[in-house]
RODO-2510 file (C-alpha; in nm, 4 decimals, decimal comma):
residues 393
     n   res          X          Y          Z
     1     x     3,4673    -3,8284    10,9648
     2     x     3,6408    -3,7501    10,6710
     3     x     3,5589    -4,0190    10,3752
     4     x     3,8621    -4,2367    10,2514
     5     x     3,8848    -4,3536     9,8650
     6     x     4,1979    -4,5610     9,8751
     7     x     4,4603    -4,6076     9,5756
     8     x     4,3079    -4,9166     9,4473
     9     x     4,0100    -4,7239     9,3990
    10     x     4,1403    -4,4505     9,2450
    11     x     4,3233    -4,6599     8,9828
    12     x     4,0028    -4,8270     8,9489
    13     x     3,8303    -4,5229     8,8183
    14     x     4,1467    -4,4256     8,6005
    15     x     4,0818    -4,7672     8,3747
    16     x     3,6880    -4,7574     8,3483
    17     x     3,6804    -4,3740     8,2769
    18     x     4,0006    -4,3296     8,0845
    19     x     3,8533    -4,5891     7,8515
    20     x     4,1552    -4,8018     7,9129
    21     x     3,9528    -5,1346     7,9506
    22     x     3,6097    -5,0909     7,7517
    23     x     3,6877    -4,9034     7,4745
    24     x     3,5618    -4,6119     7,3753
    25     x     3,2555    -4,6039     7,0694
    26     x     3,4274    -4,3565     6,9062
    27     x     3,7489    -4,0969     6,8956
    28     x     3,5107    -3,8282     7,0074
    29     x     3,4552    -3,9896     7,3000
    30     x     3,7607    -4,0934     7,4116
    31     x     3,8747    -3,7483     7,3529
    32     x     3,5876    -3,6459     7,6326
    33     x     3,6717    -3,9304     7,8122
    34     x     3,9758    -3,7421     7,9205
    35     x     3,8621    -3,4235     7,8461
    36     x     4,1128    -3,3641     7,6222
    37     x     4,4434    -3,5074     7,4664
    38     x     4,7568    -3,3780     7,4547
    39     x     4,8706    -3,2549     7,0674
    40     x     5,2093    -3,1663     7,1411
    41     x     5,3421    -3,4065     6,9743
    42     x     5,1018    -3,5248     6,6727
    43     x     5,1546    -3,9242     6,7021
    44     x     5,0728    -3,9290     7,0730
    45     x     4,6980    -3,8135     6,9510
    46     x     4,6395    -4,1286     6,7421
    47     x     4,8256    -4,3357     6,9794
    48     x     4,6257    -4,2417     7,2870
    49     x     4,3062    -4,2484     7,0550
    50     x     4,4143    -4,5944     6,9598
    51     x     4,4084    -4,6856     7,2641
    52     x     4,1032    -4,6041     7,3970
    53     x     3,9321    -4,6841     7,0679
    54     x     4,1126    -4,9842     6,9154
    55     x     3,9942    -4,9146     6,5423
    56     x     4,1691    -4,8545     6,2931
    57     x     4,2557    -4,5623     6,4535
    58     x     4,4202    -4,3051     6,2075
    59     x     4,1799    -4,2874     5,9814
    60     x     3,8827    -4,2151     6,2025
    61     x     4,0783    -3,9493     6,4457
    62     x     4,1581    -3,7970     6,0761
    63     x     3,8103    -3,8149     5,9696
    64     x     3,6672    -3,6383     6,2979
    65     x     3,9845    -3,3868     6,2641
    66     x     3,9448    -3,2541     5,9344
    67     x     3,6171    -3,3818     5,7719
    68     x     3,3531    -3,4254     6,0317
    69     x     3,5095    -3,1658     6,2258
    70     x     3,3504    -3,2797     6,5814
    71     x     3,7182    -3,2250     6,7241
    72     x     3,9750    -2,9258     6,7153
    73     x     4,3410    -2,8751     6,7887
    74     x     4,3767    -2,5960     6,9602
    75     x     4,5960    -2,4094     7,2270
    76     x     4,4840    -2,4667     7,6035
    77     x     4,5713    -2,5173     7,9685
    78     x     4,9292    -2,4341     8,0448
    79     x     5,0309    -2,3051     7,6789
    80     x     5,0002    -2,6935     7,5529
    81     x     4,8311    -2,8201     7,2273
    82     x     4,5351    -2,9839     7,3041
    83     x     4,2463    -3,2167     7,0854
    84     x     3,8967    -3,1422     7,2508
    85     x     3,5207    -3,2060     7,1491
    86     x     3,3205    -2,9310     7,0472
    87     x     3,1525    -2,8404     7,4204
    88     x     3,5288    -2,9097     7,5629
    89     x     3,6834    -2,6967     7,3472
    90     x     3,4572    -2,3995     7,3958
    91     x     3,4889    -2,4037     7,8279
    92     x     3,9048    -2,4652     7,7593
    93     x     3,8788    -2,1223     7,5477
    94     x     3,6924    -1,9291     7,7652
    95     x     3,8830    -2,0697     8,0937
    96     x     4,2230    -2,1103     7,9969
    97     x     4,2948    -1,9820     7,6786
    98     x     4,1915    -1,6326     7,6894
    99     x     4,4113    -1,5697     7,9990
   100     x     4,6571    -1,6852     7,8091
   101     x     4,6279    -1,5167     7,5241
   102     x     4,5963    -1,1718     7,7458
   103     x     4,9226    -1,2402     7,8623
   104     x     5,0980    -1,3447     7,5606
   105     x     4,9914    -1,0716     7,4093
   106     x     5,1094    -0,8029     7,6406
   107     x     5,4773    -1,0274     7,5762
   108     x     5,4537    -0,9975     7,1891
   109     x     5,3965    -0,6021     7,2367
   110     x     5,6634    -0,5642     7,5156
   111     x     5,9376    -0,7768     7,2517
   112     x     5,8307    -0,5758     6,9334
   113     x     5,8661    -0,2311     7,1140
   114     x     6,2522    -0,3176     7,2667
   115     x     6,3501    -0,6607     7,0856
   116     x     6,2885    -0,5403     6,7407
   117     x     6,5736    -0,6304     6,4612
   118     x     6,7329    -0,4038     6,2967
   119     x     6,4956    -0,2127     6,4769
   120     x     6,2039    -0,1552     6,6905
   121     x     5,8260    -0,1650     6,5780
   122     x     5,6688     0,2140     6,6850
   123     x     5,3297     0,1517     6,8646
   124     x     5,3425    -0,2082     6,8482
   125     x     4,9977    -0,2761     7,0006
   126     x     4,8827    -0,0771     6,6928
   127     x     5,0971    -0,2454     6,4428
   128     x     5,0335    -0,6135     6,6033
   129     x     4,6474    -0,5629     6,5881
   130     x     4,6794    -0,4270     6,2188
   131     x     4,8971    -0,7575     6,1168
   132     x     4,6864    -0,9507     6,2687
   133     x     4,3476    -0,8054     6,0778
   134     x     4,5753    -0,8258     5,7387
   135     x     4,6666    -1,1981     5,8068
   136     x     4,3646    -1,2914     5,8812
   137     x     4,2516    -1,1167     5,5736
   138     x     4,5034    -1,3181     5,3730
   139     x     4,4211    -1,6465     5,5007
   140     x     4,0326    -1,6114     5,4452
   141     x     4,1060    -1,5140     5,0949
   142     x     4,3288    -1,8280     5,0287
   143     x     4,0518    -2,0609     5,2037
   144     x     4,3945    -2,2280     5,3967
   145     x     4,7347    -2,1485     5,4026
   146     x     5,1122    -2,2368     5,5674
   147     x     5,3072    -1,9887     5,7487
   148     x     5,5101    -1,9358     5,4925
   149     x     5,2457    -1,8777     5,2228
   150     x     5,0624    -1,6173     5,4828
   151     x     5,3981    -1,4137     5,5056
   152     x     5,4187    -1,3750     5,0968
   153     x     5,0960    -1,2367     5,1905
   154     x     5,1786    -1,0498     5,4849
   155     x     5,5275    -0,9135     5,4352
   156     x     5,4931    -0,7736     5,7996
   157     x     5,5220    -1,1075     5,9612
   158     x     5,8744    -1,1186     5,8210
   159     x     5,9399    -0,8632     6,1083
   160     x     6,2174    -1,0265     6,3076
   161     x     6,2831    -1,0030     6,7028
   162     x     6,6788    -1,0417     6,8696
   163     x     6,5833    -1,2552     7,1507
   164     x     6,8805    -1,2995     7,4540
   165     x     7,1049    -1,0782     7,2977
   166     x     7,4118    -1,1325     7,4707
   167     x     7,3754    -1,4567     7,5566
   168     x     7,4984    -1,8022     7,4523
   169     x     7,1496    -1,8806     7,3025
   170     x     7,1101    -1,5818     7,1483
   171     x     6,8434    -1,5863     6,8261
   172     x     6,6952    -1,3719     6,5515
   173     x     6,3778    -1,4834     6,4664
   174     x     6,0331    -1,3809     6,2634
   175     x     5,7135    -1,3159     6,4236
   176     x     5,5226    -1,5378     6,2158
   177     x     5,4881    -1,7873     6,4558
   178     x     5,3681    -1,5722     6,7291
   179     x     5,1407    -1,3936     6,5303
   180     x     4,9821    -1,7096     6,4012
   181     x     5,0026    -1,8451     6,7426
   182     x     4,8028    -1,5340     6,8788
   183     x     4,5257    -1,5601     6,6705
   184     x     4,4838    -1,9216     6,7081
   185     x     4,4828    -1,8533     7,0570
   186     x     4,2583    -1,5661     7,0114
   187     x     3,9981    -1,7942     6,8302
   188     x     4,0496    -1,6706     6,5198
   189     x     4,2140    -1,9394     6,3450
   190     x     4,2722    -2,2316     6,3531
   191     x     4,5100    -2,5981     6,2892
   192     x     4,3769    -2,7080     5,9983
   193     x     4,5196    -3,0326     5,8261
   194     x     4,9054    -3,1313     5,8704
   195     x     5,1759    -3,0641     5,5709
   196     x     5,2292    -3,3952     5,5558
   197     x     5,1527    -3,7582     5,7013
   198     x     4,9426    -3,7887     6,0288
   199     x     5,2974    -3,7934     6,2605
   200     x     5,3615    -3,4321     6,0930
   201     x     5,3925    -3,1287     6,3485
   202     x     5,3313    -2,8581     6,0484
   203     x     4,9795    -2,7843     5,9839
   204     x     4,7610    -2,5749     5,7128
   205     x     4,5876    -2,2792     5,9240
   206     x     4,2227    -2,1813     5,8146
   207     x     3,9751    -1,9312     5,9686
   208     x     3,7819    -2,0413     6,2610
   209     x     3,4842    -1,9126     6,0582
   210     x     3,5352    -2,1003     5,7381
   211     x     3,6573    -2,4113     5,9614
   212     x     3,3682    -2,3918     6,1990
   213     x     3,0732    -2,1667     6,0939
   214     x     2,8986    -2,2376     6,3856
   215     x     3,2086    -2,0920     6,5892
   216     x     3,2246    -2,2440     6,9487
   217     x     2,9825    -2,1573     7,2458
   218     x     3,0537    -1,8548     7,4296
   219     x     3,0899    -1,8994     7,7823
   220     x     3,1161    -1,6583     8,0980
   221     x     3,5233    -1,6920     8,2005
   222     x     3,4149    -1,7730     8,5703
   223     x     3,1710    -2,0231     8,4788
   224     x     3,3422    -2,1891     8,1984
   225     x     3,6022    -2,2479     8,5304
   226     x     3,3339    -2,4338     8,6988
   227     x     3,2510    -2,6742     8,4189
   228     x     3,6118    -2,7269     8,3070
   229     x     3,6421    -2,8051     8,6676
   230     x     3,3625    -3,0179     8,7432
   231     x     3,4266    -3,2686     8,4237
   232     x     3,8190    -3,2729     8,5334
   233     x     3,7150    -3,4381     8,8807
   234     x     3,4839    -3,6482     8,7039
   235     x     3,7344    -3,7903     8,4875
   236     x     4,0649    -3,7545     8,6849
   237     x     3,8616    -3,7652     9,0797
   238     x     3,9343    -3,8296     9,3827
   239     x     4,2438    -3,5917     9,3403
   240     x     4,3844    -3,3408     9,5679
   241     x     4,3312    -2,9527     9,5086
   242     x     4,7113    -2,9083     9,3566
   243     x     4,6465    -3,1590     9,1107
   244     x     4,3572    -2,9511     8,9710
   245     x     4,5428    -2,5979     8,9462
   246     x     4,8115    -2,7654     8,8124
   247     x     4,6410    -2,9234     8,4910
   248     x     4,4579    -2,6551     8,3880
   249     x     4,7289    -2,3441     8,4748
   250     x     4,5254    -2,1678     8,6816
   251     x     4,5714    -1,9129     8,9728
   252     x     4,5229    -1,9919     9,3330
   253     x     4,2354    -1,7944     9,3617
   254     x     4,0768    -1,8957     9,0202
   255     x     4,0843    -2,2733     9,1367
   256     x     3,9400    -2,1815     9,4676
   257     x     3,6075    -1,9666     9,2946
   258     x     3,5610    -2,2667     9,0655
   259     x     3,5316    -2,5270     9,3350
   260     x     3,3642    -2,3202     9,5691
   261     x     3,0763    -2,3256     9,3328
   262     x     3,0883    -2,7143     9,2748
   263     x     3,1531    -2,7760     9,6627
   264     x     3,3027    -3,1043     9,6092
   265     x     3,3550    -3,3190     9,9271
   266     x     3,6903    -3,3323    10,0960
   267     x     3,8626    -3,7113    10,1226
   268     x     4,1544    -3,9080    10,2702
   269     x     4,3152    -4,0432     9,9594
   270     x     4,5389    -4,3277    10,1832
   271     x     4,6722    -4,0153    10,3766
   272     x     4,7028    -3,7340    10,1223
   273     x     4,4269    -3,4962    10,1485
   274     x     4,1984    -3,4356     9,8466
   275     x     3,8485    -3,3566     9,6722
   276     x     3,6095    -3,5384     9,4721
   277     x     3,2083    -3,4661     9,3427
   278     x     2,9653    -3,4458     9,5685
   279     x     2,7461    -3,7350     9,4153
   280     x     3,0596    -3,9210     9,3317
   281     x     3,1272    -4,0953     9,6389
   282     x     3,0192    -4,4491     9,5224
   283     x     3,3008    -4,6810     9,4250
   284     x     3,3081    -4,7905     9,0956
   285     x     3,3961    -5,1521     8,9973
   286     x     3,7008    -5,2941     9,0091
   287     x     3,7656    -5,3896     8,6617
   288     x     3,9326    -5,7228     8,5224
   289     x     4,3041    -5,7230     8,4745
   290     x     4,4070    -5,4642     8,1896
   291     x     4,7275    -5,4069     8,0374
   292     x     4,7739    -5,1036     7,7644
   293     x     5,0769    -4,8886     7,6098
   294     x     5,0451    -4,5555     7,5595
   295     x     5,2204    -4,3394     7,3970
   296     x     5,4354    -4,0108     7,5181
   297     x     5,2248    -3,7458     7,7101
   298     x     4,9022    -3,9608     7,6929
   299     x     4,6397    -3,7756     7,9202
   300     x     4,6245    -4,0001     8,1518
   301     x     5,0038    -4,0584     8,2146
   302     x     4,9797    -3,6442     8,2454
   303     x     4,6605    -3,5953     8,4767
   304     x     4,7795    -3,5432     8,7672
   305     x     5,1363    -3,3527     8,9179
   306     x     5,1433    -3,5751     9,1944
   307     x     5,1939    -3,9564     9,0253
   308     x     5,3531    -4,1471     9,2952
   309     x     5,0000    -4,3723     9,3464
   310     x     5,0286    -4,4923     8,9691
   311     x     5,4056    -4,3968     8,8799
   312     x     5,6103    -4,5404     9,2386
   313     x     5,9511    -4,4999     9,1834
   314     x     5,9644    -4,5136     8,8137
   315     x     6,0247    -4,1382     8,6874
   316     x     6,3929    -4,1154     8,6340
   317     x     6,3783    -4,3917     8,3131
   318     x     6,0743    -4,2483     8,1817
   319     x     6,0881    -3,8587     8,1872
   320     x     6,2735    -3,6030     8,0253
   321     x     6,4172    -3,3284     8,1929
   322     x     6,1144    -3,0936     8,1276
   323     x     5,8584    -3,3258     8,3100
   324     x     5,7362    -3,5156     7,9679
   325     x     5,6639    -3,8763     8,0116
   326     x     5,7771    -4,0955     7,7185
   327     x     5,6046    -4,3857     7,6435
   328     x     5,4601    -4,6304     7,9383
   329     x     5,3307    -4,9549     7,9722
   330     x     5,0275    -5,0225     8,2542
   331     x     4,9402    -5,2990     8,4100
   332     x     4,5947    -5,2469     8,6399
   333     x     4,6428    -4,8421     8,7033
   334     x     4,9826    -4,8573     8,7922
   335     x     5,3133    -4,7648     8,5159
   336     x     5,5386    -5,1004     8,5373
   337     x     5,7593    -4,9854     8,2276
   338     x     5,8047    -4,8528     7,9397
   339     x     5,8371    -4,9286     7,5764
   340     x     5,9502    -4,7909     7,1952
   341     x     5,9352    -4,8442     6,8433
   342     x     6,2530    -4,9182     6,6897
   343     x     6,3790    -4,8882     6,2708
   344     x     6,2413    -5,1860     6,1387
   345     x     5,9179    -5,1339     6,3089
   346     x     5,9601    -5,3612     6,6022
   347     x     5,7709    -5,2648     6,9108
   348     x     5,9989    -5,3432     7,2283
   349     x     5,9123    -5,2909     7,5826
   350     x     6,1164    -5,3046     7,9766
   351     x     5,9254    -5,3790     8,2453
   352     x     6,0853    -5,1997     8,5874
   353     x     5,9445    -5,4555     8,7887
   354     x     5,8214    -5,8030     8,8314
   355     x     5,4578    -5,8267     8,7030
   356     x     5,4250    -6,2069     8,6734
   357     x     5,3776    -6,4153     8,3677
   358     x     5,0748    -6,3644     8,3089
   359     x     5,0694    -5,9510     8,2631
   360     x     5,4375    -6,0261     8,0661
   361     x     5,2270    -6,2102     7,8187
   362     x     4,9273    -5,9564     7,7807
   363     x     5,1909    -5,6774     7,7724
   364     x     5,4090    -5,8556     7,4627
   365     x     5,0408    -5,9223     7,2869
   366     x     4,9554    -5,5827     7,3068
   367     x     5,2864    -5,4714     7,1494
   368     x     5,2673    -5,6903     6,8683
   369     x     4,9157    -5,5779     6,7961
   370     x     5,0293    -5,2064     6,8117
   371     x     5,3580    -5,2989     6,6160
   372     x     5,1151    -5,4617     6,3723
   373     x     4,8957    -5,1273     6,3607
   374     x     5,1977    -4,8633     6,2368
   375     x     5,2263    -5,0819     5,9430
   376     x     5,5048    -4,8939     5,8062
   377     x     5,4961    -4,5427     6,0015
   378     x     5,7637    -4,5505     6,2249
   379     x     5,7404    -4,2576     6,5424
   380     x     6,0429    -4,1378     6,7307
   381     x     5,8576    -3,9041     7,0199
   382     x     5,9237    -3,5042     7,0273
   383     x     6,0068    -3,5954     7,3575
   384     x     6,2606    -3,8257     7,4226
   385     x     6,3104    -3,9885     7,7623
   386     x     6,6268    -4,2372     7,9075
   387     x     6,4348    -4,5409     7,8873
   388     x     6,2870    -4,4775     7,5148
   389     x     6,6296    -4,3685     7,4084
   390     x     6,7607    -4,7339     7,4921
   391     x     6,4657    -4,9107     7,3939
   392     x     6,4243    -4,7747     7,0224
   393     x     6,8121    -4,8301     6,9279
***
């Protein structure tokens, strides 16, 4: 008979391992917690660290960034900016990133040899690879640089691509970015420190070499998979198969060679079929009543692709059209609403259903302690969502 793990369970597991009701004893760990969190947009990473961490918050996730250096931003599953732990970091390269950076890659050439403006770059696999050693070059003689300084540099980068001729949306733009982005990708640089506050999204790149002289392990591509795989079910299990491929981009068959080799046991999760570890089949605890609000794309609002067991009927208010959740507020492994930060600093909140008093109070204490933690920084999310657009006028 197959073995059922219902949805109370489920959310059960979600609080205790997401670090949503014990915090965690440090940012590092939080981040591994959840394997990684999303860096999209730079204020969800010290929101969701504050979170899970409930120190000051800032000043340690700035501290592990940039000075301790036991986390990295980096590019990872599906193309997204990610925060990871050292031993994290290193399985996300070798799993997802160098797949992507294959493919990208093969794009960049493709654009340069027909997109190029006012004309097209000869041999472009030649001339990319030569920019790329020369930037590179550049930005280990400068110790860390911007885009913009690595261009002076690097007049090459100043190349420019027409992108959708033709077309409404049509753009001219450098390659800098996509340079930059390839190496990063590539491992061979890296986000250093932002421009400017901690909210920022422009960053000082270094080399991965100067930035981590102990460079990250090297792992096999097929058993990074495994590994990447087995902590995902750990921290996101009981899930079904979809959820899985879906997180970390991969192909069908790429998803099926990693689990056959971790043979997790099939389960009923209250009618949807699904996996989880073989020596995970205990139930954990049921924790006491939690409440927490975190922030847009938070990990573990973006686990999973299939959210109705903590989301219900909730999505319209509190996603954008691209499938970014704003900002949510939980209640006992569930999203009950959603909240915002508004000019003068206020943090405001709706709840989309009736929680009782007693969760309307915890909820309201928790955004007066947040409200109380941003001081003066006020955050308007990269991705904006119905119910965050009300809530923050």
């Amino acid at each position: 008979m197959t073995p059922k793990i219902d949805t109370a369970q489920r959310r059960a597991r979600l609080a205790t391992r997401h670090r949503l009701t014990t915090p965690a004893e440090s940012v590092l760990a939080a981040a591994d917690a959840v394997v990684a969190l999303h860096a999209t947009d730079p204020a969800s990473v010290h929101l969701s660290a504050w979170a899970r961490v409930k120190g000051d918050g800032v000043a340690e996730l700035e501290s592990a960034l940039y000075e301790e250096r036991t986390l990295i931003r980096m590019l990872g599953m599906r193309r997204t900016v990610f925060v990871l732990g050292h031993e994290n970091a290193a399985l996300v390269q070798a799993a997802c990133s160098a797949d992507i950076a294959k493919k990208q890659r093969r794009l960049l050439e493709q654009h340069l040899g027909t997109q190029g403006h006012p004309e097209n770059v000869p041999e472009p696999a030649r001339w990319l690879a030569e920019v790329e050693d020369a930037t590179e070059r550049a930005l280990k003689a400068r110790g860390s640089a911007t885009a913009q300084e690595l261009s002076q540099d690097e007049p090459r980068l100043k190349q420019q691509l027409l992108m959708a001729k033709g077309k409404p949306y049509e753009a001219i733009a450098n390659v800098t970015s996509r340079v930059l982005f390839q190496l990063a990708v590539d491992g061979r640089i890296v986000r250093g420190r932002p421009r400017g506050s901690w909210i920022s999204s422009q960053y000082y790149w270094a080399p991965m070499e100067g930035w981590l002289p102990q460079g990250l392990d090297g792992w096999d591509a097929d058993a990074a998979r495994v590994e990447l795989a087995r902590r995902w079910l750990y921290a996101y299990g009981p899930a079904p198969i979809a959820d899985l491929r879906w997180w970390t981009g991969w192909t069908v068959g790429q998803t099926k060679k990693a689990l056959a080799e971790i043979q997790p046991v099939e389960v009923d999760l209250d009618g949807v079929p699904g996996v989880v570890l073989a020596d995970d089949l205990e139930p954990v605890a049921e924790p006491e009543p939690w409440v927490a609000l975190l922030p847009s794309l938070d990990p573990t609002a973006m686990g999973w692709i299939e959210r109705d067991w903590y989301l219900g009927p909730h999505k319209a208010p509190l996603f954008d059209g691209t499938g970014n959740i704003g900002p949510t507020v939980w209640a006992d492994g569930r999203i009950v609403g959603g909240w915002a930060q508004r000019p003068d600093g206020e943090v405001v909140h709706h709840l989309l259903e009736d929680v009782g008093a007693d969760v309307e109070r915890a909820v309201e204490a928790e955004a007066n302690h947040l409200a109380e933690w941003f001081g003066e920084v006020r955050v308007t999310p990269r991705m904006r969502t119905p119910l965050e657009r009300r809530l923050a006028q």
